[in-house]
Every structure is written in structure tokens, then in C-alpha cells.
PyMOL Python script that loads the backbone (N, CA, C, O; Angstrom):
from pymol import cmd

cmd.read_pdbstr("""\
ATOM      1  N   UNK A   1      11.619  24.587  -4.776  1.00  0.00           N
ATOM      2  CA  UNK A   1      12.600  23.529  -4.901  1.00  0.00           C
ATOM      3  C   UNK A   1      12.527  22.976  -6.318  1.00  0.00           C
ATOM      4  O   UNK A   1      11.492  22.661  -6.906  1.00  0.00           O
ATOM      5  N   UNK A   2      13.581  22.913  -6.712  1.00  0.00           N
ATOM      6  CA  UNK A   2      13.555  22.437  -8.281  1.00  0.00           C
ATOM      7  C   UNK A   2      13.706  20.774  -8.133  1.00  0.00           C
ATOM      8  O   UNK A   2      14.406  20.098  -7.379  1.00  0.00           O
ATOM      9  N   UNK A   3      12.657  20.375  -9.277  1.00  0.00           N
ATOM     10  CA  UNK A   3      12.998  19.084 -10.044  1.00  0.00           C
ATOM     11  C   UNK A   3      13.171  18.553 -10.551  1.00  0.00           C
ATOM     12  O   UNK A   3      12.121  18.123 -11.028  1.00  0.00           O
ATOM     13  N   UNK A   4      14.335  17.903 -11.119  1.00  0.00           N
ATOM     14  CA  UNK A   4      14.735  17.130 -12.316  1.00  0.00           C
ATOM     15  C   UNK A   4      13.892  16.243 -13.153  1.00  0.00           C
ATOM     16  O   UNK A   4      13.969  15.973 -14.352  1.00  0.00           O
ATOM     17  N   UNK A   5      12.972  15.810 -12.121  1.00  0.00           N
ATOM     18  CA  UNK A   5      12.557  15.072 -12.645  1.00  0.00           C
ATOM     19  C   UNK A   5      10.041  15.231 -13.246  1.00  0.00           C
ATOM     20  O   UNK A   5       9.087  14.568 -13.654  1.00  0.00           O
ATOM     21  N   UNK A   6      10.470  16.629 -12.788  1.00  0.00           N
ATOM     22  CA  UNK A   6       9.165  17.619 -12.613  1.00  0.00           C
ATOM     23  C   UNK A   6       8.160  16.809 -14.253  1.00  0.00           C
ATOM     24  O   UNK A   6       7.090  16.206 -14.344  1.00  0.00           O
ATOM     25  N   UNK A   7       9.069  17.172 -15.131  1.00  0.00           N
ATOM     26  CA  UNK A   7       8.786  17.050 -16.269  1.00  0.00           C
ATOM     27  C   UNK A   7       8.659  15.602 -17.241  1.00  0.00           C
ATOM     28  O   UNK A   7       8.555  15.714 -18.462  1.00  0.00           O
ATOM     29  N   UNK A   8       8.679  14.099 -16.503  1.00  0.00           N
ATOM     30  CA  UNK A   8       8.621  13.387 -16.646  1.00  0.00           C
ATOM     31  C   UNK A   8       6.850  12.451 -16.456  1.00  0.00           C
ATOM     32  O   UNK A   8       5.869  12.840 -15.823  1.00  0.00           O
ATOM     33  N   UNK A   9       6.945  11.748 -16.903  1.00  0.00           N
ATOM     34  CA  UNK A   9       5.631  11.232 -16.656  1.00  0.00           C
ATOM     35  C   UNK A   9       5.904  10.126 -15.434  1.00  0.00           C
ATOM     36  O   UNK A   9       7.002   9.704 -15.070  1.00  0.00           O
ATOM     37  N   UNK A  10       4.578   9.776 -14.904  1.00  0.00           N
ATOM     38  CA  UNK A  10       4.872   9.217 -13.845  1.00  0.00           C
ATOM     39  C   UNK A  10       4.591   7.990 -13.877  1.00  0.00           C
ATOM     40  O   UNK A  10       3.623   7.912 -14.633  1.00  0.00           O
ATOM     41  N   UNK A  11       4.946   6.627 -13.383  1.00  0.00           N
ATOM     42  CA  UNK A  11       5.496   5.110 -13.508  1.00  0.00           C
ATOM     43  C   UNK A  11       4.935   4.554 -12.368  1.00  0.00           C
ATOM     44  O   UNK A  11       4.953   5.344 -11.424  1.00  0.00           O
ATOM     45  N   UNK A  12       4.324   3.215 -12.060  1.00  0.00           N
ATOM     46  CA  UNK A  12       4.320   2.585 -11.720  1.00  0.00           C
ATOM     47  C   UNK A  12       5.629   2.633 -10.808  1.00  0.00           C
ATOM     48  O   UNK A  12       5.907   3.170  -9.736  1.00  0.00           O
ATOM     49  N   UNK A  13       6.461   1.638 -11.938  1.00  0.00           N
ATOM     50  CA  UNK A  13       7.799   1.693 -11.361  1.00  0.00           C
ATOM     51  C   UNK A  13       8.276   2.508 -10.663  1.00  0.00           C
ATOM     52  O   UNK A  13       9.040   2.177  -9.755  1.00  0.00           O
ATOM     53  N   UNK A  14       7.878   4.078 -10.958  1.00  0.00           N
ATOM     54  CA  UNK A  14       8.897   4.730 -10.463  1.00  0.00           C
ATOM     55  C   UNK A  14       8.574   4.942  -8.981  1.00  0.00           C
ATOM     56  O   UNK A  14       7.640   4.364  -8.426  1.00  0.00           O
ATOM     57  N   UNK A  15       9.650   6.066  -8.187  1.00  0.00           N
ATOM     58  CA  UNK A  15       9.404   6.000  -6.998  1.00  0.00           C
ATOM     59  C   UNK A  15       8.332   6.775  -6.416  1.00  0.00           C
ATOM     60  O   UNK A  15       8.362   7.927  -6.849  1.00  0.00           O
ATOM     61  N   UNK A  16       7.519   6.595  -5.702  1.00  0.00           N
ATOM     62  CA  UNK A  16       6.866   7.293  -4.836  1.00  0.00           C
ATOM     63  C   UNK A  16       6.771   8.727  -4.553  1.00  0.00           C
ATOM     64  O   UNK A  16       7.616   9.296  -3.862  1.00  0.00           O
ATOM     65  N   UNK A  17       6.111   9.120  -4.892  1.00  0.00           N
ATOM     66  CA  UNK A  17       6.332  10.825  -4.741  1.00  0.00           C
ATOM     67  C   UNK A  17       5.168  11.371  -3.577  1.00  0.00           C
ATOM     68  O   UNK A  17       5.058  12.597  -3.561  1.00  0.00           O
ATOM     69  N   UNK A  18       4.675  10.953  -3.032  1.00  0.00           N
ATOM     70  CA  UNK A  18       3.526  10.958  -1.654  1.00  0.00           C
ATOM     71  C   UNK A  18       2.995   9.609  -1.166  1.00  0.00           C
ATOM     72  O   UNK A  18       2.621   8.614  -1.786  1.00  0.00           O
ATOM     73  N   UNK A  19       3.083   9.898   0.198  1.00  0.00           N
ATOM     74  CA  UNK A  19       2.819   8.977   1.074  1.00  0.00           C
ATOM     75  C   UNK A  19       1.971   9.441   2.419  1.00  0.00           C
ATOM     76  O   UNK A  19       2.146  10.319   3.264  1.00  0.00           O
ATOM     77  N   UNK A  20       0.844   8.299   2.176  1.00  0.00           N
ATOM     78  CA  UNK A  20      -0.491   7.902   3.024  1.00  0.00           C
ATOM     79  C   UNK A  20      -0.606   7.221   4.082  1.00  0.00           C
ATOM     80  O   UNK A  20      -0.684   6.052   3.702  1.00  0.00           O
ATOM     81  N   UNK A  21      -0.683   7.272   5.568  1.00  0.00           N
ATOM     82  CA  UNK A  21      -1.126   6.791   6.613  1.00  0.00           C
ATOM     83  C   UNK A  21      -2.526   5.653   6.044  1.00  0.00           C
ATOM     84  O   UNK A  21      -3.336   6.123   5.245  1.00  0.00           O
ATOM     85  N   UNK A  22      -2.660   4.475   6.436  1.00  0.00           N
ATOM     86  CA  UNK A  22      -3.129   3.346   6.103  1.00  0.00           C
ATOM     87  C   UNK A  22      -3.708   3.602   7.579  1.00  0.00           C
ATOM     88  O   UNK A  22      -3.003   3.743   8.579  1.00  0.00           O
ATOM     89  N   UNK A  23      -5.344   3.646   7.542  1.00  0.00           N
ATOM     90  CA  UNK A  23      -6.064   2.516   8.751  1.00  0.00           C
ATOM     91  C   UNK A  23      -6.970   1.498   8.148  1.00  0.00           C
ATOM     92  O   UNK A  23      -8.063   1.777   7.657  1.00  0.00           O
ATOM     93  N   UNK A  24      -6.439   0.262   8.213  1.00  0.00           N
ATOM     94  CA  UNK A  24      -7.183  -0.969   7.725  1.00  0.00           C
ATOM     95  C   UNK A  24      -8.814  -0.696   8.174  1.00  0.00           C
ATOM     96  O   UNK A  24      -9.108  -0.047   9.178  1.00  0.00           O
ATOM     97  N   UNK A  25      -9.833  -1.314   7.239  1.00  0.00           N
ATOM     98  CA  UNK A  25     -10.931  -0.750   7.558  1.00  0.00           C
ATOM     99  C   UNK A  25     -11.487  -2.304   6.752  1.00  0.00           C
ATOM    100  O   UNK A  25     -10.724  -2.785   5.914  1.00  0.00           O
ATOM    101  N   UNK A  26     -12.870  -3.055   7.065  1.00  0.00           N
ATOM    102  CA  UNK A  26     -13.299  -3.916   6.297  1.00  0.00           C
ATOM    103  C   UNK A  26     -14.261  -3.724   5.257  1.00  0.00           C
ATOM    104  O   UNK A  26     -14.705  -4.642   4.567  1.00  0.00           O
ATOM    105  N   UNK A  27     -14.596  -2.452   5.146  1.00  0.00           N
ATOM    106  CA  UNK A  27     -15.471  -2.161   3.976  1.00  0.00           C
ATOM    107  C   UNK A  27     -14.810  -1.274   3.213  1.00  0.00           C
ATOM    108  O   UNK A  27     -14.659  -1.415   1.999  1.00  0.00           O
ATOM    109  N   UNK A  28     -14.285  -0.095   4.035  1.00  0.00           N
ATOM    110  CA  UNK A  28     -14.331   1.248   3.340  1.00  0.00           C
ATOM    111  C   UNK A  28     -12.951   1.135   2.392  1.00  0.00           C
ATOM    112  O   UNK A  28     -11.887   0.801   2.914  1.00  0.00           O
ATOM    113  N   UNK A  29     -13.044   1.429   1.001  1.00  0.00           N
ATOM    114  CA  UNK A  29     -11.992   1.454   0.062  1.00  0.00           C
ATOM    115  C   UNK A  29     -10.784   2.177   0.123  1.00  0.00           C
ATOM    116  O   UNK A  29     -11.190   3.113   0.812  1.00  0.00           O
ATOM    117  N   UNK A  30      -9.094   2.540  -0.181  1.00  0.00           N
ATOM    118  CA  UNK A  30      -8.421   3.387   0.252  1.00  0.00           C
ATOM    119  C   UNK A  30      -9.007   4.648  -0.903  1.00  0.00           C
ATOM    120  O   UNK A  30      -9.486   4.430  -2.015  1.00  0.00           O
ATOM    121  N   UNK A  31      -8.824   5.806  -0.334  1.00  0.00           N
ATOM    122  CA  UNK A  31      -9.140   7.135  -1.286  1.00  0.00           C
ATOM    123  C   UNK A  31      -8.256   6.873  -2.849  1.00  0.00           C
ATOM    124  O   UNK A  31      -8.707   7.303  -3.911  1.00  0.00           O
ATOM    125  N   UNK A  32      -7.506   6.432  -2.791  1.00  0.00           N
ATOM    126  CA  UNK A  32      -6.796   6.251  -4.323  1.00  0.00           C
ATOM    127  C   UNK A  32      -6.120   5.547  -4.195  1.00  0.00           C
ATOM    128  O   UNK A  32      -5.442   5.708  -3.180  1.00  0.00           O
ATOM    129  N   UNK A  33      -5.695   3.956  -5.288  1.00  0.00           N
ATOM    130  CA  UNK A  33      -4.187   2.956  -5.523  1.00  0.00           C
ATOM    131  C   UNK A  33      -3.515   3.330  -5.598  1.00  0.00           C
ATOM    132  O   UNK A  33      -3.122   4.205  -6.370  1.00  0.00           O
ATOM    133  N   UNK A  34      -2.930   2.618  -4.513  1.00  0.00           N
ATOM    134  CA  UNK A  34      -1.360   3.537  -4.299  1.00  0.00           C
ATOM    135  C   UNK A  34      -0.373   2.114  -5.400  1.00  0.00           C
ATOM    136  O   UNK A  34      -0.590   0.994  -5.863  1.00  0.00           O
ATOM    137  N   UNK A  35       0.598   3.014  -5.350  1.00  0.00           N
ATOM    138  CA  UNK A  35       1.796   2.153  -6.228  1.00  0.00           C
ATOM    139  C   UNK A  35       1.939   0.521  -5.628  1.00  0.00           C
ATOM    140  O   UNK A  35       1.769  -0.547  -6.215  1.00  0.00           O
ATOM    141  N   UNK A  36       2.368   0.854  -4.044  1.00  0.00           N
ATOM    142  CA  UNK A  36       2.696  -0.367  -3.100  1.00  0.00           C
ATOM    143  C   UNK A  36       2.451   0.527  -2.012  1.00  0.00           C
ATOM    144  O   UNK A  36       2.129   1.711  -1.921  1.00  0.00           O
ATOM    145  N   UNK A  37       2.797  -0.745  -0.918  1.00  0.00           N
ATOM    146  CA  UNK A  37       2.219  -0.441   0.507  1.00  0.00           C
ATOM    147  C   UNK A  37       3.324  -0.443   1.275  1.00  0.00           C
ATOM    148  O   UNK A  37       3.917  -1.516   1.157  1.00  0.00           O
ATOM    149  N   UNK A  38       3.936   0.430   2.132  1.00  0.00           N
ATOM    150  CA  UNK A  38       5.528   0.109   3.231  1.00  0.00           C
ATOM    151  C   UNK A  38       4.798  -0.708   4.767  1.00  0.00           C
ATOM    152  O   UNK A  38       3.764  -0.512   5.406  1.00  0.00           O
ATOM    153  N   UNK A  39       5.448  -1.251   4.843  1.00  0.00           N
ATOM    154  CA  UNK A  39       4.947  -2.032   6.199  1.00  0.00           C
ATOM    155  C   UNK A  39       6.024  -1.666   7.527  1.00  0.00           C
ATOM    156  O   UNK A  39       7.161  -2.081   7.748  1.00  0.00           O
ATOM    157  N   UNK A  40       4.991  -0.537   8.435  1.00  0.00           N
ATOM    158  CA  UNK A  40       6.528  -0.561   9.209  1.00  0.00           C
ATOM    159  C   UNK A  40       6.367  -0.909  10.362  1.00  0.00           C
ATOM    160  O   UNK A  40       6.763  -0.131  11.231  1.00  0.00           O
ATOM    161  N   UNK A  41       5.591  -2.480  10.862  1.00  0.00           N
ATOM    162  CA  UNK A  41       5.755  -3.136  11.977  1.00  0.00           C
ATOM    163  C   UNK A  41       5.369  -4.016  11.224  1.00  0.00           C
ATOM    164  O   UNK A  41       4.781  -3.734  10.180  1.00  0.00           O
ATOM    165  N   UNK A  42       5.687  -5.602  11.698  1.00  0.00           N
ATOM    166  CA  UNK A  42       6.093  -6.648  10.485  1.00  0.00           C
ATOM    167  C   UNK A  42       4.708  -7.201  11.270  1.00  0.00           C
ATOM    168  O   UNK A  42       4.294  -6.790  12.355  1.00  0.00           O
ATOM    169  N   UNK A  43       4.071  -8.306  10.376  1.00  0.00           N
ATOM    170  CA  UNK A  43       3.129  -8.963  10.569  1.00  0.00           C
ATOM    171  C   UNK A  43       2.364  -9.637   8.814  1.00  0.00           C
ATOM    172  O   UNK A  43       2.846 -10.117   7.788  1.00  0.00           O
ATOM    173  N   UNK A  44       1.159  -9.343   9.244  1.00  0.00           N
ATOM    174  CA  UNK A  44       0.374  -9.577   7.846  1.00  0.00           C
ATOM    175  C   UNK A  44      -0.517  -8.414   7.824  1.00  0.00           C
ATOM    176  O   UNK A  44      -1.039  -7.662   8.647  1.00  0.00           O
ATOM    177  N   UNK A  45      -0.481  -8.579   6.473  1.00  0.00           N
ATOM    178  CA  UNK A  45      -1.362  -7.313   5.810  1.00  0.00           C
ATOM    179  C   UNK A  45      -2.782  -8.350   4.786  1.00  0.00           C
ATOM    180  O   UNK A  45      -2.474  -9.320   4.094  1.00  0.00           O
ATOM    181  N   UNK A  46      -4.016  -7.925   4.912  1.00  0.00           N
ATOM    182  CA  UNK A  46      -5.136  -8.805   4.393  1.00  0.00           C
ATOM    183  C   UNK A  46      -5.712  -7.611   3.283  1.00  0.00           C
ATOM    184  O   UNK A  46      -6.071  -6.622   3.922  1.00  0.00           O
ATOM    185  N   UNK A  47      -5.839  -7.490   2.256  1.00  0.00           N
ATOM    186  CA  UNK A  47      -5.713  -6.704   1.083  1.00  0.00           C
ATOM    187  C   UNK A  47      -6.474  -7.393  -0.138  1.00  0.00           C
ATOM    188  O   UNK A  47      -6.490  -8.607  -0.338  1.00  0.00           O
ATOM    189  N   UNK A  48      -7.083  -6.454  -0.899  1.00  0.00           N
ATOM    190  CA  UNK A  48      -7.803  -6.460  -2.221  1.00  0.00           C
ATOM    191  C   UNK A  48      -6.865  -5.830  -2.956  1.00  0.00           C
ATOM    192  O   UNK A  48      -6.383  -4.708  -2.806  1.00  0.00           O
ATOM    193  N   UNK A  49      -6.614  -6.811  -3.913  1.00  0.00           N
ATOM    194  CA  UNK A  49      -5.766  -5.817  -5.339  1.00  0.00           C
ATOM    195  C   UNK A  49      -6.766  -4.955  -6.023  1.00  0.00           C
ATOM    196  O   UNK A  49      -7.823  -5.527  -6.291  1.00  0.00           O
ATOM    197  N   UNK A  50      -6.680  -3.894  -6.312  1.00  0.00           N
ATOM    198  CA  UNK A  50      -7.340  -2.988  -7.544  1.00  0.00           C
ATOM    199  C   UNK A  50      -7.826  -3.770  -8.596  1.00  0.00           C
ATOM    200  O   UNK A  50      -8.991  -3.531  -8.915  1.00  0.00           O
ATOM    201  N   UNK A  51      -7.159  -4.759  -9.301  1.00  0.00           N
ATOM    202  CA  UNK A  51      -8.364  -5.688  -9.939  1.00  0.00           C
ATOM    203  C   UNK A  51      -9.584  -6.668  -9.506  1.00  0.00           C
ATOM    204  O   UNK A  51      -9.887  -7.719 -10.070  1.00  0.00           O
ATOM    205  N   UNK A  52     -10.010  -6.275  -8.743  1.00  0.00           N
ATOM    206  CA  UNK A  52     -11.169  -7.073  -8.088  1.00  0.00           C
ATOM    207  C   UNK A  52     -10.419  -8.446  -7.512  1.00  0.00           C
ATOM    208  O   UNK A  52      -9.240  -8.780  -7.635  1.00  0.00           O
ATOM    209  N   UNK A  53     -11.481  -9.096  -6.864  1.00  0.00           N
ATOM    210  CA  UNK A  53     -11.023 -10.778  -6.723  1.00  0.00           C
ATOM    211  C   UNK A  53     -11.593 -10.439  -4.839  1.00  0.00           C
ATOM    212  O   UNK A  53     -12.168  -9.517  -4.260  1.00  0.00           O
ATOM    213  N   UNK A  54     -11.047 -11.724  -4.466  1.00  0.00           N
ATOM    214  CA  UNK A  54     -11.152 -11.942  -2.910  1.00  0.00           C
ATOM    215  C   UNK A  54      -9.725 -11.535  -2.361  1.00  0.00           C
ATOM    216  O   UNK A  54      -8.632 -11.737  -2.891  1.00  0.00           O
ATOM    217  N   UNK A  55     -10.080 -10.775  -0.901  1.00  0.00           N
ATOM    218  CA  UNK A  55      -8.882 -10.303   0.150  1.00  0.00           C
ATOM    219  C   UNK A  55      -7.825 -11.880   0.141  1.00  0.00           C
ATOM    220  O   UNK A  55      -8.097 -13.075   0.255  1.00  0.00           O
ATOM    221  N   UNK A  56      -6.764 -11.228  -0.025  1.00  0.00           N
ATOM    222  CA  UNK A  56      -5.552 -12.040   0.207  1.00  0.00           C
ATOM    223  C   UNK A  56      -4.551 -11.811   1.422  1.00  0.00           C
ATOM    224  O   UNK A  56      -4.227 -10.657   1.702  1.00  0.00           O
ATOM    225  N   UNK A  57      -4.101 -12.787   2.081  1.00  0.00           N
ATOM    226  CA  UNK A  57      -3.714 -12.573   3.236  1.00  0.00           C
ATOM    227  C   UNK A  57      -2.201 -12.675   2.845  1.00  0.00           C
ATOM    228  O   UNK A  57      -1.866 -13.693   2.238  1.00  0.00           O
ATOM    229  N   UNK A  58      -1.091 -11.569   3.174  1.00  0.00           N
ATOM    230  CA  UNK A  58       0.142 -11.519   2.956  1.00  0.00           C
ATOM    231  C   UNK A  58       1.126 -11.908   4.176  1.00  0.00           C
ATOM    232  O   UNK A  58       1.357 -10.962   4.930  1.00  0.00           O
ATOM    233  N   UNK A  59       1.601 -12.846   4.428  1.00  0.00           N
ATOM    234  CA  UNK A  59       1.784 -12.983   5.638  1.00  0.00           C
ATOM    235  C   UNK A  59       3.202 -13.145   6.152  1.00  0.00           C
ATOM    236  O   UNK A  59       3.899 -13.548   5.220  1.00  0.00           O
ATOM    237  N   UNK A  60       3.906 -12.990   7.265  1.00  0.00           N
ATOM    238  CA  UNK A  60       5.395 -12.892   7.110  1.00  0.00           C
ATOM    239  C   UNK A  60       5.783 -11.527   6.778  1.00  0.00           C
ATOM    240  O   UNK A  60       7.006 -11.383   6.770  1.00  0.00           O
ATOM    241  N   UNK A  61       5.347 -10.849   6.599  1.00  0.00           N
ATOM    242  CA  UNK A  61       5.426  -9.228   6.089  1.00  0.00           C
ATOM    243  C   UNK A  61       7.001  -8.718   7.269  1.00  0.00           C
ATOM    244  O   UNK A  61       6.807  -8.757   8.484  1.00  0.00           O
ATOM    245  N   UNK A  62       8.004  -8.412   6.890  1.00  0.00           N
ATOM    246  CA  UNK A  62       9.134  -7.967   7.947  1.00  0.00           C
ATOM    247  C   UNK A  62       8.661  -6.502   8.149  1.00  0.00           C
ATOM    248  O   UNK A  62       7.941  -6.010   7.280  1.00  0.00           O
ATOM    249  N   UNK A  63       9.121  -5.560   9.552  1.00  0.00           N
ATOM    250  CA  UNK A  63       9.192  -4.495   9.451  1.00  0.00           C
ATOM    251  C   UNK A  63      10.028  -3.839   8.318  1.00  0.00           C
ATOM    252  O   UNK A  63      11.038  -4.448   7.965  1.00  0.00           O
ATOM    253  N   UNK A  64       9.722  -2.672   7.714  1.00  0.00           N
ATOM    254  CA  UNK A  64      10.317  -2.310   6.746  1.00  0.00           C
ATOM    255  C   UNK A  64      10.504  -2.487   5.397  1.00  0.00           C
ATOM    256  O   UNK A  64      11.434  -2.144   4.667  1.00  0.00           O
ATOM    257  N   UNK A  65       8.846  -3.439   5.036  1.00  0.00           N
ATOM    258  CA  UNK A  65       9.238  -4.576   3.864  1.00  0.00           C
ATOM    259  C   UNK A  65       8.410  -3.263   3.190  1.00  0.00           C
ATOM    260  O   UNK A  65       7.857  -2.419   3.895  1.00  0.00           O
ATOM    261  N   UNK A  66       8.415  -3.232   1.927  1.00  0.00           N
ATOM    262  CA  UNK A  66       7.556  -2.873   0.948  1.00  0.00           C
ATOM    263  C   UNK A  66       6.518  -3.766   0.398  1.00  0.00           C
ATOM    264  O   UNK A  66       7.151  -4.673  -0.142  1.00  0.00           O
ATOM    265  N   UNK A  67       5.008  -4.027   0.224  1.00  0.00           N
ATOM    266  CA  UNK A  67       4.535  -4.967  -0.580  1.00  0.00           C
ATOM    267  C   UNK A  67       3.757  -4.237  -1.557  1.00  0.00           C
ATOM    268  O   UNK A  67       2.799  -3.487  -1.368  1.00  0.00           O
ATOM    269  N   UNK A  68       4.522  -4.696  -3.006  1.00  0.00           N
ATOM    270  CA  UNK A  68       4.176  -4.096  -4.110  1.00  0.00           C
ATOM    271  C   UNK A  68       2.714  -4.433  -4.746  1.00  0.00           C
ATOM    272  O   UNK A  68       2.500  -4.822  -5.895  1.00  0.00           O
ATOM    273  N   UNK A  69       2.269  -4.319  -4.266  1.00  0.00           N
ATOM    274  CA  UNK A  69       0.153  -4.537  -4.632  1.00  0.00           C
ATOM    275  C   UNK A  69      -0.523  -2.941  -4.484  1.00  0.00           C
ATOM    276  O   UNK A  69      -0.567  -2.241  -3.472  1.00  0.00           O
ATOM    277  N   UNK A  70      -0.960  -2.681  -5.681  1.00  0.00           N
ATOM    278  CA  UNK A  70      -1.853  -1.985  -5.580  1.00  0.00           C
ATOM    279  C   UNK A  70      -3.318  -2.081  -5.617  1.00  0.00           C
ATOM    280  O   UNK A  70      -4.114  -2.169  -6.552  1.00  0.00           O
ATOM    281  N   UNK A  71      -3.442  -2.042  -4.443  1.00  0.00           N
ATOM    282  CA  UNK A  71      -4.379  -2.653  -3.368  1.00  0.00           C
ATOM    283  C   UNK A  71      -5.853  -1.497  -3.543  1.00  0.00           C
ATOM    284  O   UNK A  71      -5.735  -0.283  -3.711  1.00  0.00           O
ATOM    285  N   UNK A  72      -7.013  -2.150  -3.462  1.00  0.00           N
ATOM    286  CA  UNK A  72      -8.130  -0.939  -3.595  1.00  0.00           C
ATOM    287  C   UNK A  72      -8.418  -1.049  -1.892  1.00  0.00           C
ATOM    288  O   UNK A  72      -8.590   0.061  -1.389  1.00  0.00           O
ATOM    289  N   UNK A  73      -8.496  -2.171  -0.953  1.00  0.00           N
ATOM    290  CA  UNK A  73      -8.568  -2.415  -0.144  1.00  0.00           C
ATOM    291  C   UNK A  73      -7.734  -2.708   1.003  1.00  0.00           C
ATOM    292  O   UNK A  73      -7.057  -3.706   0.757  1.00  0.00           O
ATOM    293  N   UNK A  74      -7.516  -2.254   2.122  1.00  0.00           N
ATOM    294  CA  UNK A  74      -6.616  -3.175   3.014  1.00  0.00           C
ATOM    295  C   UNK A  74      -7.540  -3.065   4.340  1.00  0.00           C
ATOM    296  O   UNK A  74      -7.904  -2.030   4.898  1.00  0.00           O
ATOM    297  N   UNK A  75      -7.867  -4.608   4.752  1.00  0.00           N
ATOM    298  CA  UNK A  75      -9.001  -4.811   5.162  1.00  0.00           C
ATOM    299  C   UNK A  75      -8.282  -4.944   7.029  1.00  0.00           C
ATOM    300  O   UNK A  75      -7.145  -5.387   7.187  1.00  0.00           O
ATOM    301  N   UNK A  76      -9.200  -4.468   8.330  1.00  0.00           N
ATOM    302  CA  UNK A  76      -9.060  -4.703   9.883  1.00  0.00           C
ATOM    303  C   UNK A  76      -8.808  -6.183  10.239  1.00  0.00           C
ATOM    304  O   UNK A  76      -8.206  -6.684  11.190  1.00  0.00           O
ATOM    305  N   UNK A  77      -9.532  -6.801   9.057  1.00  0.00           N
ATOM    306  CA  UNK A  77      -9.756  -8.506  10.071  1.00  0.00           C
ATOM    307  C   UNK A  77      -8.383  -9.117   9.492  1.00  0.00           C
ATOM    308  O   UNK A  77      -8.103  -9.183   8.295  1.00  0.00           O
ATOM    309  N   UNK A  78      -7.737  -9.467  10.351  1.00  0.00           N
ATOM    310  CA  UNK A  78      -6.531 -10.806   9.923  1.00  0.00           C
ATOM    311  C   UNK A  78      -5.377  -9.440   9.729  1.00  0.00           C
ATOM    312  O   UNK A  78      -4.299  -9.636  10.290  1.00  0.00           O
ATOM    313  N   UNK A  79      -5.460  -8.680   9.309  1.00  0.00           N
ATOM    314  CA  UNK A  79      -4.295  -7.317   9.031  1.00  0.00           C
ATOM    315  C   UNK A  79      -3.792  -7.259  11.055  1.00  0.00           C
ATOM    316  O   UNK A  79      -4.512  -6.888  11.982  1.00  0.00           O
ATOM    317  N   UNK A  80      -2.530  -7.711  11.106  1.00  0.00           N
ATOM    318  CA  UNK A  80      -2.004  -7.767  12.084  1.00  0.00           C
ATOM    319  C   UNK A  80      -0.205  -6.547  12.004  1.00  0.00           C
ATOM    320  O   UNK A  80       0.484  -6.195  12.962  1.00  0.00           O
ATOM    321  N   UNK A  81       0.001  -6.235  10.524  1.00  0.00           N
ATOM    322  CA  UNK A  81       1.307  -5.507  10.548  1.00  0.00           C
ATOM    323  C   UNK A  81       0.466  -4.727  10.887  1.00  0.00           C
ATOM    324  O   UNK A  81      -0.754  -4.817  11.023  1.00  0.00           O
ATOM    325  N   UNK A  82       1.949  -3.084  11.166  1.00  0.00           N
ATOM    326  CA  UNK A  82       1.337  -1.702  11.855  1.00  0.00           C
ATOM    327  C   UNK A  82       2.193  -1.165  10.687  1.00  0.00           C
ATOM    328  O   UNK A  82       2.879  -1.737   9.840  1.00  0.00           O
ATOM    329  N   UNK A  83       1.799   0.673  11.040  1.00  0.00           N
ATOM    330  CA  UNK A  83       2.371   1.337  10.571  1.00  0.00           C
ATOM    331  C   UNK A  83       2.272   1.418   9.023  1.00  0.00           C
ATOM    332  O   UNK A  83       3.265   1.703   8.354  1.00  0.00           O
ATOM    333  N   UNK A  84       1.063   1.166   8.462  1.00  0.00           N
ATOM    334  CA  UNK A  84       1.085   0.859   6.872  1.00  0.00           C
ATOM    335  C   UNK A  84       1.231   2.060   6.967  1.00  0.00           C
ATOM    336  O   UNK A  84       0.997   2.857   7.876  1.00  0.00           O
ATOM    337  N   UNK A  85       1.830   2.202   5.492  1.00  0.00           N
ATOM    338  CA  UNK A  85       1.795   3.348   4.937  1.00  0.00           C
ATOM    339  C   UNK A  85       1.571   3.279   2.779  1.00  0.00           C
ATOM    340  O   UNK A  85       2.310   2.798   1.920  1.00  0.00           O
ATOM    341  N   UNK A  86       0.407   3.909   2.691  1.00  0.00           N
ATOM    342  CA  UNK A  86       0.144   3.296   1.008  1.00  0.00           C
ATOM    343  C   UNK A  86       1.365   4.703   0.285  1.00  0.00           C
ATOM    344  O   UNK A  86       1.498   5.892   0.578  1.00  0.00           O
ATOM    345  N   UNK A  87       1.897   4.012  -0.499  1.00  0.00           N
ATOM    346  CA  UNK A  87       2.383   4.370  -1.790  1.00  0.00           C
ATOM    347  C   UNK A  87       1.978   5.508  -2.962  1.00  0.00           C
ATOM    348  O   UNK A  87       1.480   5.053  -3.991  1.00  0.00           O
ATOM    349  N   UNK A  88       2.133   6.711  -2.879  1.00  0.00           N
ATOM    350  CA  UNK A  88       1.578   6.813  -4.562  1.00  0.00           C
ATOM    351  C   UNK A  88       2.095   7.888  -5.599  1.00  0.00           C
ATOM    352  O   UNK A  88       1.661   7.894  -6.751  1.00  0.00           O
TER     353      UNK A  88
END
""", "prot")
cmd.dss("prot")
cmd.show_as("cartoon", "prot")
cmd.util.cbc("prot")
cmd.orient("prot")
């Protein structure tokens, strides 16, 4: 399959080119930062950004929302959305 866009470097910004099944876990780190996270049962998502700091609780999350954090963590406790799926 050809791509237009094969030969470009790859962005932050840009879109997503693989996508990861998310199981929230309270220690264990995700295998690689993803761009953002798709949320596809609405709730809250409890998450470490890739720059260090303390878990932040995102809350209100709609089914179908995207939350743009690239997250080293997305932690079991308080993480009530389903269906994550990481970004990358």
C-alpha cells in the first residue's frame, strides 16, 4: 500500500499512525508515550504525564473524547473511563 505521506517525518501533531489497547495498571509504566490517549467509554482517566510530577485525575472524560497527554503512566486507582486506547 503506498504512502504519501511514508517520507515525512513524524509530529506530535500529526495523526496517529498505531494504536494500543490501554490496561490501567498502578505501577507498571505504558511500553512507549503515546501522542494522546482515545477514551472510548466516558469517565476519568488518572495519568502521569511523561514529564514526571504526581498522577492527575482527568475527569468528565466523554465517550469518544481524545485526551491529548502524553502520559508515561495511566494508573487502576480512580481511572473509571473504559476502552483506552494510547496514541502513537
Amino acid at each position: 500500500m503506498a504512502d504519501a505521506f511514508g517520507n515525512h517525518a513524524d509530529q506530535v501533531s500529526a495523526p496517529a499512525t498505531r494504536a494500543v489497547a490501554i490496561v490501567p495498571h498502578d505501577t507498571t509504566p505504558l511500553a512507549d508515550i503515546p501522542k494522546a490517549l482515545f477514551v472510548g467509554g466516558g469517565g476519568t482517566i488518572v495519568a502521569r504525564g511523561a514529564g514526571g510530577g504526581d498522577a492527575v485525575a482527568f475527569a468528565g472524560l466523554a465517550a469518544g473524547s481524545i485526551l491529548p497527554l502524553r502520559a508515561s503512566h495511566v494508573l487502576a486507582t480512580g481511572t473509571t473511563a473504559t476502552g483506552i486506547v494510547a496514541l502513537y
